[in-house]
N, C-alpha and C positions, 0 to 999 in steps of 0.2 A: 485793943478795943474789944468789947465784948462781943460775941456774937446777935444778938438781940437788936443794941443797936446800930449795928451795919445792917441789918435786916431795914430795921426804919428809917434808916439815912436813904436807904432804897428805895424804898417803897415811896416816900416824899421825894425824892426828885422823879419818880414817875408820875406821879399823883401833879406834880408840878410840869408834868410837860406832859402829858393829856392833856390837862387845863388851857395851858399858852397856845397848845393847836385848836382848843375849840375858839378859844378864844380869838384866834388869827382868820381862822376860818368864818366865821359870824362877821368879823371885819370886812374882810374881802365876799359882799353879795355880787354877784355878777349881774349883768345886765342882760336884763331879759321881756318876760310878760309875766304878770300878775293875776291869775284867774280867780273869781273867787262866786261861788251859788251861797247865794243868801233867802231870804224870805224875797224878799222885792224882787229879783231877777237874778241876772248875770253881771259880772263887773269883772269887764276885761281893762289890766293898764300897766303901761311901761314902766319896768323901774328903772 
């Protein structure tokens, strides 16, 4: 194989599992509190 593309085979399967851990990670929100200052006030809530 050429050198170039073993470079880019590389580079896509990392580019592809960056991806899958954010993507895993955004899945799994944990449980917690939700604070949030707005114009109106405060808004405190469980996720």
């Amino acid at each position: 194989m050429k050198p170039n593309l073993v470079w880019f085979l590389a580079g896509l399967v990392v580019a592809a599992a960056i991806g899958g851990g954010i993507w895993l990670m955004q899945d799994r929100r944990q449980d917690g509190v939700d604070i949030s200052i707005t114009g109106s006030g405060v808004r405190i809530e469980r996720r």
